[in-house]
C-alpha atoms as one frame of an Amber mdcrd trajectory, in Angstrom:
protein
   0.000   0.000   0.000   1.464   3.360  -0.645   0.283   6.202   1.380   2.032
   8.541  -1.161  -0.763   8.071  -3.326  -3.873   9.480  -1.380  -1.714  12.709
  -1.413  -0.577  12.708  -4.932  -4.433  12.146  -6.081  -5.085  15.437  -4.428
  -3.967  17.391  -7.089  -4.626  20.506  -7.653  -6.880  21.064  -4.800  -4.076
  20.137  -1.963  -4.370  22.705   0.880  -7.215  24.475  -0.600 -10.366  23.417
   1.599 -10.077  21.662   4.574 -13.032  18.638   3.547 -10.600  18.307   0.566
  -7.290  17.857   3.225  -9.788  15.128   5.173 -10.127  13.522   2.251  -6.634
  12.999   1.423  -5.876  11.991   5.141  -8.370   9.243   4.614  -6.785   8.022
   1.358  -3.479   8.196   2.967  -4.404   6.825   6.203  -6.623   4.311   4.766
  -4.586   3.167   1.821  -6.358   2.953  -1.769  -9.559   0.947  -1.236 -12.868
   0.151  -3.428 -15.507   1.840  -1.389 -14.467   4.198   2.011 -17.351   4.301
   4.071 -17.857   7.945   6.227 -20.322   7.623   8.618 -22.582  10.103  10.386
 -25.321   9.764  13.226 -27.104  11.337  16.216 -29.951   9.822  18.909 -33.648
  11.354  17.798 -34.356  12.002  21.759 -35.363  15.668  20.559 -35.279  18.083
  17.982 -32.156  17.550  15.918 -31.099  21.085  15.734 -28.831  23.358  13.620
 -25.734  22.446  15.754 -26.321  18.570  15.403 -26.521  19.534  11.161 -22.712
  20.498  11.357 -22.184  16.947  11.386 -23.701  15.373   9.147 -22.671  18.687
   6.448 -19.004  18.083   7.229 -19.550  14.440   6.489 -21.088  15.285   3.621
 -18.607  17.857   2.467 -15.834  15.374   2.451 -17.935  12.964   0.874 -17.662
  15.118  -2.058 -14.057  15.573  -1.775 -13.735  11.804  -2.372 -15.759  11.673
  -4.573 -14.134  14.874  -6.626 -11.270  12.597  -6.290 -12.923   9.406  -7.840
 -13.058   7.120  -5.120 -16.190   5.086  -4.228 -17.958   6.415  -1.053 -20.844
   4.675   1.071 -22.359   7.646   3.181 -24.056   6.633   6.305 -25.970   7.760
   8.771 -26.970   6.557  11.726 -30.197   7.239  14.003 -29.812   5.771  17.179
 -32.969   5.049  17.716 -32.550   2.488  20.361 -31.569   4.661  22.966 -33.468
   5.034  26.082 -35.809   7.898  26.287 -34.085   9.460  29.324 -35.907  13.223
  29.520 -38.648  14.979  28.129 -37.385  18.239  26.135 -39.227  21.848  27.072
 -40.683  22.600  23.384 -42.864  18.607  23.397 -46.188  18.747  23.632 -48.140
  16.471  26.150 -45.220  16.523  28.463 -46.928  14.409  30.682 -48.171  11.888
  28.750 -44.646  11.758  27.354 -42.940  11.087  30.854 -45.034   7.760  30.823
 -42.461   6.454  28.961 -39.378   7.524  30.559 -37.229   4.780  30.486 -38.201
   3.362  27.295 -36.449   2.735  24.035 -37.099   6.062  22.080 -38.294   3.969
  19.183 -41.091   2.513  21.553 -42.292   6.374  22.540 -45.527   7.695  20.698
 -45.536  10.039  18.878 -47.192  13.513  20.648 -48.202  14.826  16.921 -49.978
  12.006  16.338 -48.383  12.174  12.482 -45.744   9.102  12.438 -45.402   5.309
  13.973 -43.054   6.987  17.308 -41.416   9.901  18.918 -37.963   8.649  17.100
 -39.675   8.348  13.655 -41.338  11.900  14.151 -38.324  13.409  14.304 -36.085
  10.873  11.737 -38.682  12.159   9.365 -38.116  16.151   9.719 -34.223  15.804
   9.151 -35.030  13.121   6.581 -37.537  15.450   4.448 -35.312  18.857   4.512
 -31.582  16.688   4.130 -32.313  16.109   0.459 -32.867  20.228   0.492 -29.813
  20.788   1.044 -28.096  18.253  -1.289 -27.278  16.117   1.476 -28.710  12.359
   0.476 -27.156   9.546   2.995 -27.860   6.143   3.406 -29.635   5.657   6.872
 -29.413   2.899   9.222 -31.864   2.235  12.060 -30.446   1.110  15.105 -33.340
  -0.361  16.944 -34.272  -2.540  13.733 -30.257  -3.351  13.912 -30.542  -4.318
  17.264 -34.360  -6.305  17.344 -33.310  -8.314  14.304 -30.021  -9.569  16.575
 -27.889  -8.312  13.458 -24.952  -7.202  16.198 -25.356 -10.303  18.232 -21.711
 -11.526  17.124 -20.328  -7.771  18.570 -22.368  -8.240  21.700 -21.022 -11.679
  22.444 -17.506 -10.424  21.735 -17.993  -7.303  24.107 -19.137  -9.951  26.891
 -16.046 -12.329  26.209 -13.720  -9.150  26.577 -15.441  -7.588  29.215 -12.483
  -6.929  31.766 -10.710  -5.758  28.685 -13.510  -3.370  27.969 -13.308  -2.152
  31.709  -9.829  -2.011  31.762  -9.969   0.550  28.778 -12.727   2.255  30.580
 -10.694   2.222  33.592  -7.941   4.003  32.374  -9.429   6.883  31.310 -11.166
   7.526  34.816  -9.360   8.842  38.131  -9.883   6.588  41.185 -13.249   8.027
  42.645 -14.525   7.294  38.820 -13.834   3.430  38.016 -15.906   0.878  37.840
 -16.880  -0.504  40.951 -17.948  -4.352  41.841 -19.131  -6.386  38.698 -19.933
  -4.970  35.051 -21.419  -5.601  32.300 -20.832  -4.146  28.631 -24.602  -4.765
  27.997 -28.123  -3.240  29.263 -31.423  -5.062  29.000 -34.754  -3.634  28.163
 -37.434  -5.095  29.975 -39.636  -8.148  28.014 -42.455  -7.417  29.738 -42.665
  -3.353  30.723 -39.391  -2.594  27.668 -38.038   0.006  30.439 -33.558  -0.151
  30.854 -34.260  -0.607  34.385 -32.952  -4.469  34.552 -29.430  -6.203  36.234
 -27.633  -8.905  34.251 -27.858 -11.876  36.549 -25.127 -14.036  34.226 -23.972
 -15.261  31.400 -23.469 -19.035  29.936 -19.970 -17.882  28.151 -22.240 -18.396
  24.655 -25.464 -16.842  23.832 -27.904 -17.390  27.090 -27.783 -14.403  29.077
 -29.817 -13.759  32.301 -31.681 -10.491  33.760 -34.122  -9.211  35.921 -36.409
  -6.303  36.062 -36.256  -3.611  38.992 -39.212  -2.227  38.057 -42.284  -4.846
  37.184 -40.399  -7.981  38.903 -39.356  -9.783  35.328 -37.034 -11.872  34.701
 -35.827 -14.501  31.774 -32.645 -15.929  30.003 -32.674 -14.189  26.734 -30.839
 -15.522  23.583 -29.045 -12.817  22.254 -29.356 -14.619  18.781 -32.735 -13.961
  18.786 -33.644 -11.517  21.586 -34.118  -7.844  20.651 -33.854  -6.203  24.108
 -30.009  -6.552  24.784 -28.043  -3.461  23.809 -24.759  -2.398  23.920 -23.389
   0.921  25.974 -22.144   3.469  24.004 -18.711   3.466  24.686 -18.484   0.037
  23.149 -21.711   0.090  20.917 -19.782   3.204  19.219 -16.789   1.229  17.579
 -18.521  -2.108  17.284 -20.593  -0.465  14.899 -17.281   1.385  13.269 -16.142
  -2.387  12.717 -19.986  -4.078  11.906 -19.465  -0.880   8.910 -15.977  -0.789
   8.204 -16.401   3.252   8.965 -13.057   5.062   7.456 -13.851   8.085   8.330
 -16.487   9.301  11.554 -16.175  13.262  12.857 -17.635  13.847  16.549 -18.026
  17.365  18.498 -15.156  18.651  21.002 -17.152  16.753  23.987 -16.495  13.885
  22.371 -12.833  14.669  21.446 -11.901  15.392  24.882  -9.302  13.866  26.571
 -10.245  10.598  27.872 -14.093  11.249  25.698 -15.948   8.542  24.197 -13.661
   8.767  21.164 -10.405   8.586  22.814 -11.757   5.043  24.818 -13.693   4.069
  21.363 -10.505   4.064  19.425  -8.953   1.549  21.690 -11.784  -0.462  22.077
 -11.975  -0.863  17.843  -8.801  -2.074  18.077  -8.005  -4.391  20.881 -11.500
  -5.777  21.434 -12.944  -5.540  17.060  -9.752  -5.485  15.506 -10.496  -2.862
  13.306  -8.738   0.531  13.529 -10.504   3.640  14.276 -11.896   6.283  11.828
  -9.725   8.715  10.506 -11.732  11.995  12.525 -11.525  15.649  13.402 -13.053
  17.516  15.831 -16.007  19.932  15.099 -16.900  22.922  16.974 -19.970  24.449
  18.473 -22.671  26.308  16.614 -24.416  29.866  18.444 -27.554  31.945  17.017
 -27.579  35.343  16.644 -31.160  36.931  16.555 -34.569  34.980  16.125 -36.861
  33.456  13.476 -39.763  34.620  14.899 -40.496  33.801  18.250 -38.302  31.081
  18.348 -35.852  31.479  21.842 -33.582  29.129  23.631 -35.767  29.872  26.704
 -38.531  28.474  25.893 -36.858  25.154  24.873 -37.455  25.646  21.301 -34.293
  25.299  18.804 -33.279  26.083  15.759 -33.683  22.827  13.131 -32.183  23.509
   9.463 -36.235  23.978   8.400 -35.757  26.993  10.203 -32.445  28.307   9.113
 -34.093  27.386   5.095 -36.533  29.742   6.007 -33.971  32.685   5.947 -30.766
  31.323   3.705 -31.542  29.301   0.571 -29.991  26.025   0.932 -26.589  27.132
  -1.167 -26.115  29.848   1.375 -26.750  27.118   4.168 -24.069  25.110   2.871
 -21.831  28.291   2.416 -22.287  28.796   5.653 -20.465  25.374   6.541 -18.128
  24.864   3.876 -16.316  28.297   4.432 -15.935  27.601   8.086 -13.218  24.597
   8.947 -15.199  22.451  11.580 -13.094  23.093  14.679 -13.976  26.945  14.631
 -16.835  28.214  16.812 -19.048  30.332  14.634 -22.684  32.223  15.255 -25.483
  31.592  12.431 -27.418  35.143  12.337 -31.095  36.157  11.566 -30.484  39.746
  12.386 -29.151  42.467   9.968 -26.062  40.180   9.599 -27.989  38.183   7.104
 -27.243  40.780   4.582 -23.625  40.787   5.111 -23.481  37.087   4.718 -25.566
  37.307   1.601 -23.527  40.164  -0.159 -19.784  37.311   0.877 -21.695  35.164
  -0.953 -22.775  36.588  -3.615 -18.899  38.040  -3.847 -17.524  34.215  -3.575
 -19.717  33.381  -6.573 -18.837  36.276  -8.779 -15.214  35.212  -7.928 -15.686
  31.595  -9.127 -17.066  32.483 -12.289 -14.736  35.210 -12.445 -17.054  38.329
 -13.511 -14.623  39.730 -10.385 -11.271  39.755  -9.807  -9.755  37.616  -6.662
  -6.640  39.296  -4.902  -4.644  36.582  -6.016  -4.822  32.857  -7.374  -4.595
  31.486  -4.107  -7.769  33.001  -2.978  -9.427  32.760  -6.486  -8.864  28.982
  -5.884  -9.917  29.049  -2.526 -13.257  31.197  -3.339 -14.321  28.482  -6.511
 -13.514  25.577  -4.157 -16.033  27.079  -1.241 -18.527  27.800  -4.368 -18.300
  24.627  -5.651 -18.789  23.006  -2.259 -22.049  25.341  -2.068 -23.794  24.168
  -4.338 -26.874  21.680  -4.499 -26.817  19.731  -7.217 -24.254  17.273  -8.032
 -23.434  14.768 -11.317 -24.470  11.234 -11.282 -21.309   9.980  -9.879 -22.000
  12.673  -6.939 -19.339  14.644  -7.930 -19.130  18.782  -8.304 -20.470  19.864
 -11.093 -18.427  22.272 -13.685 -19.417  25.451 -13.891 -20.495  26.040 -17.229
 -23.076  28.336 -19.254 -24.078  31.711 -17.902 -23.400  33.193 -14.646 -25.907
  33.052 -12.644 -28.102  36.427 -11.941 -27.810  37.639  -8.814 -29.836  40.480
  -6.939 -28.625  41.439  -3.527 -30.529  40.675  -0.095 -30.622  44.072   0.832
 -32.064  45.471  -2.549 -34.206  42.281  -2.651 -36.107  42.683   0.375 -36.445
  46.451   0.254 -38.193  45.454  -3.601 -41.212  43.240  -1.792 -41.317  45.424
   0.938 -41.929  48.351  -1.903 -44.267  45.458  -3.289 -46.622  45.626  -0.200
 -45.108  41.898   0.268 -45.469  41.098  -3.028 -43.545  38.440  -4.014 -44.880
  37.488  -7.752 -45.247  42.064  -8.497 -41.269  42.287  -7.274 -39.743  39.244
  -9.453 -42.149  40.919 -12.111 -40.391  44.281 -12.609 -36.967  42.796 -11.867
 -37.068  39.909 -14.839 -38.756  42.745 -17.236 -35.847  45.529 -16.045 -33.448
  42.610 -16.515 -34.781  40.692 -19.573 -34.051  37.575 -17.280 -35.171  34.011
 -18.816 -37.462  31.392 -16.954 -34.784  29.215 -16.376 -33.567  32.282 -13.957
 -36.187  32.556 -12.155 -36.561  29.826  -9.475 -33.338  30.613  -8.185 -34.290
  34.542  -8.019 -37.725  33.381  -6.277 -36.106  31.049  -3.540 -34.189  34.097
  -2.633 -37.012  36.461  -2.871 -39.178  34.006  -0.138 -35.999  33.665   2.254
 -35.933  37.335   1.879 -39.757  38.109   2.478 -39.253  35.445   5.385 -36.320
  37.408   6.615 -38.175  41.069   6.727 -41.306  39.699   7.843 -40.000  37.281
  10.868 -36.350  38.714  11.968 -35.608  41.943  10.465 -35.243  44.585  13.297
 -37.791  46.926  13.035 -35.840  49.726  12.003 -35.265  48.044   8.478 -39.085
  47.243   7.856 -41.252  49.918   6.012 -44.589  50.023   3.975 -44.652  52.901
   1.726 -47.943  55.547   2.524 -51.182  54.679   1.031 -51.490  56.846  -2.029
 -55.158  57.911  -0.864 -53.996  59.510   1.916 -53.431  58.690   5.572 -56.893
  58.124   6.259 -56.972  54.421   5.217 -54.141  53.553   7.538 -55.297  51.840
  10.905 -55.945  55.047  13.985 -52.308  52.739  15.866 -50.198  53.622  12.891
 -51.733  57.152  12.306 -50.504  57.726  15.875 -47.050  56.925  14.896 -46.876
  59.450  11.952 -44.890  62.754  13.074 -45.692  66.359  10.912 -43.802  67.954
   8.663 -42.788  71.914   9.433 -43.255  73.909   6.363 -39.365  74.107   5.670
 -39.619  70.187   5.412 -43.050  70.322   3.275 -41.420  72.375   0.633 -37.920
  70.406   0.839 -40.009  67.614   0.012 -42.210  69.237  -2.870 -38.777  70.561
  -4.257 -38.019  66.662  -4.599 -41.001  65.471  -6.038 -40.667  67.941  -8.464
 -37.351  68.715  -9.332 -35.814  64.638  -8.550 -39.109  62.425  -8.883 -40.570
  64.202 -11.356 -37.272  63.371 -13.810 -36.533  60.355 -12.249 -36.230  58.871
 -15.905 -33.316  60.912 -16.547 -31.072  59.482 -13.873 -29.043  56.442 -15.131
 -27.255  55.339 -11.534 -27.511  55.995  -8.106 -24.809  58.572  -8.206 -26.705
  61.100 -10.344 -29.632  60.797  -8.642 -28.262  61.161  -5.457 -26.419  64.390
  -6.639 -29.845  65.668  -7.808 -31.171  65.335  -4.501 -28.252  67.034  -2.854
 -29.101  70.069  -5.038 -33.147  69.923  -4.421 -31.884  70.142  -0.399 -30.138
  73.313  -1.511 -32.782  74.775  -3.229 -34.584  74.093  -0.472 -32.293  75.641
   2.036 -32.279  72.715   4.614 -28.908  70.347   5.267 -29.030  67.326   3.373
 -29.943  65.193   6.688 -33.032  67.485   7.113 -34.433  66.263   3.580 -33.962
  62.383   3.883 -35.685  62.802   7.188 -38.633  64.592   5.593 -38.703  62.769
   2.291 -38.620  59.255   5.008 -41.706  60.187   6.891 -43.484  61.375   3.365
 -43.153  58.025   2.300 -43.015  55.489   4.715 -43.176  57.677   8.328 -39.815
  56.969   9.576 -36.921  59.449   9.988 -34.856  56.475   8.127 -35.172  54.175
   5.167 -33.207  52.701   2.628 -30.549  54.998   0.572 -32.789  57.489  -0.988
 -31.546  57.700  -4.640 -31.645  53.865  -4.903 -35.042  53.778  -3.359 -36.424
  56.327  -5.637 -35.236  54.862  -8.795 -36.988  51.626  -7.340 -40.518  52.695
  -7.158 -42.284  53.541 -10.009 -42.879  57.103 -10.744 -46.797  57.682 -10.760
 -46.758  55.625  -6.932 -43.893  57.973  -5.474 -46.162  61.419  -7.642 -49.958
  59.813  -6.333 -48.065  59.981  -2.298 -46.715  62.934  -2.541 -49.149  65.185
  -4.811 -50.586  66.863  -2.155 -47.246  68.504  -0.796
């Protein structure tokens, strides 16, 4: 085997994104093989939110990298389903009906929605429906079918025969007030009769025929592990039995994990010395924190953020922008405040890089930029490799101007895309990627955009139609700013035509706030509350030049 070769396969794209430097560590670790199996998972006790999505992305992310590179990748992903349902989580409904089964395997809980066959499945089926979203498409694996159809009786046997191995690795990990006391077992028990963990082995024949007892309803029997679905593995040792039962190459886990003297650190040498298989190659991946809200969503109130959530607000090639231009091990914040623009306008800036409409400082970071693009996006060839990019680049709009166009639109969605694919002469093969922006952007103004950036342009009928709460808010106009403002309408508005950019209109209404004899400051103010009642808005020339005349003359006719 030469580990040379992983390397050399790299290529051109050696050092330039850190899924495609996992991928060569695997190759090189690993040696050349005919499928490398990465592997992925998380236990459905709750919602599986944003943080637990980092994993399976960066899986996914240097799935592609091997791919990019050729090689033929199994993608897995585990639910462990077969946990035990140890707590009820603040944002379930029918809490109490839920604590009934405290104790239970989550795959046994019902489901409070009432919409799929458990608890486990009801959640399993959210990530399941909004993974393919995002381009992400693994193969899952059930544990608690794994474990009822005895398909990991051979590991469990083998984690009994070693089992003062397995303590001794445990052991050595743990100070003295922390070892294993008295006799252990690698193995729990749910209950035959009332399926609860609360059970105590009572022995084992040295072959299949193990014996247990129920704490709780008095139960006890001498199950076959060949053939009995209650007897599960901890996970300490359930965790690389299944890396061997998989032949997993490759297997990331969070900094708890990665700690020193973690479940990964006592899983690597329990793959090898009790499986004889060695460990996934692995790096460590960092926490996720939110910055503002969708909606009423808080960490207080037990609800999380899911990825259906963050869709809401970033289309999914921003979500996976958002991921691949972050290396795992760095702490980063995912924002539904004003940030959101900022992120937008990066990417937007990455993509004009990659198809090179603008100029990158140098190659290095032109490179870099295409690789990060490329990661971004959706779709993928047949072979689940990144697609070339070929054909036009694509259109873009900005966030910013975006959202202030539906927010001009009264909210408006089909009347915004309207004007901008007749101003643009844009195609209908444009356009779905223009309207999947336009709803994360309506999303964005209507659910987490401070209120500061929200407007609604005046009624052109007058004030009278607004509701008597928003009439209140409305502040009058002296007479110096009533004929600043008419000087506008008619010496900016009423040419508006004429102005080609932003820059020349702006200059124009520089010079009406001279005519006028008021400071520049004193105008925007006034020409704000004319049209929407707020000292503030967006950048007056490019907000002008975005409404259409005969609106901005009916509002302001009376001045």
């Amino acid at each position: 085997m030469n580990k040379n070769n992983g390397q050399k396969q790299q290529g051109g794209r050696e050092g330039i994104h850190w899924a495609d430097e996992a991928a060569a560590k695997i190759i090189f670790e690993k040696g050349e093989k005919d499928l490398y199996t990465c592997a992925s998972g998380i236990t459905p006790s709750g919602t599986v939110h944003i943080g637990n999505f980092r994993e399976i992305i960066s899986v996914e992310l240097v799935v592609r990298a091997l791919r990019d590179l050729g090689k033929n990748v199994r993608f897995i992903y585990s639910w462990d389903d077969y946990d035990v349902f140890r707590k009820v989580p603040k944002n379930m409904p029918k809490n109490e009906e839920l604590e009934k089964f405290l104790r239970f395997p989550i795959t046994m809980v019902p489901d409070p929605w009432e919409r799929d066959s458990s608890y486990a499945r009801h959640h399993e089926v959210d990530v399941e429906t909004m993974l393919p979203v995002a381009g992400i498409t693994p193969e899952f694996i059930y544990q608690a079918e794994r474990y009822r159809s005895s398909r990991y009786a051979e590991g469990i046997r083998r984690a009994l025969e070693h089992r003062d191995i397995l303590k001794n690795i445990l052991d050595k990990f743990r100070d003295e007030d922390h070892k294993i006391q008295g006799e252990w077992w690698p193995v729990s028990v749910f209950c035959g009769k009332c399926n609860r963990d609360d059970t105590d082995i009572d022995g084992w024949d040295g072959e299949w025929m193990l014996g247990y007892h129920c704490n709780l309803c008095g139960y006890s029997e001498t199950a076959d592990i060949r053939n009995s679905g209650g007897v599960k593995l901890g996970w300490r040792v359930d965790w690389p039995m299944r890396w061997e039962y998989e032949k997993v190459d490759f297997e990331p886990a969070g900094k708890d994990h990665h700690s020193h003297g973690g479940s990964f650190d006592t899983a690597r040498h329990v793959c090898k010395e009790v499986y004889n298989w060695d460990a996934p190659v692995t790096f460590r991946y960092d926490f996720i924190g939110i910055k503002g809200s969708v909606g009423k969503i808080s960490s207080s109130s037990g609800v999380v953020v899911d990825l259906g959530d963050v869709l809401k607000v970033y289309t999914p090639e921003l979500v996976r922008y958002l991921f691949a231009g972050t290396r795992p091990n760095t702490e980063f914040t995912i924002s539904f405040d004003l940030d959101v623009i900022k992120i937008y306008e990066d990417y937007d800036k990455t993509e004009r890089i990659a198809w090179k409409t603008e100029e990158a400082k140098d190659e290095a970071a032109y490179r870099r930029e295409r690789r990060i693009y490329e990661l971004s996006r959706v779709a993928v060839d047949a072979a689940g490799k990144t697609l070339p990019l070929e054909g036009k680049p694509p259109f873009q709009v900005p966030f910013r101007h975006l959202s202030n166009l539906i927010q001009i639109a009264d909210g408006g969605i089909d009347k915004a895309l309207e004007d901008i694919a007749a101003q643009n002469g844009l195609s209908p093969e444009q356009m779905p990627a223009l309207r999947a922006r336009a709803l994360c952007a309506k999303f964005w103004v209507d659910n987490c955009a401070p209120e500061e950036f929200r407007f609604r342009l005046r009624p052109a009928g007058g004030d009278a139609s607004l509701p008597p709460e928003e009439r209140e808010k409305l502040r009058p106009l002296s007479d110096g700013e009533k004929t600043a403002v008419r000087i506008l309408r008619d010496d900016v508005i009423g040419r508006i035509e004429n102005f080609s950019d932003d820059k020349s209109c702006a200059e124009a209404i520089y010079a009406a706030a001279g005519k006028a004899g008021v400071d520049a400051k004193v105008l925007f103010a006034a020409a704000y509350q004319a049209l929407i009642g707020k000292d503030q808005g967006p950048r007056l020339a490019n907000f002008l030049r975005s409404i259409e005349k005969e609106r901005l003359l009916t509002i302001l006719k009376d001045f």
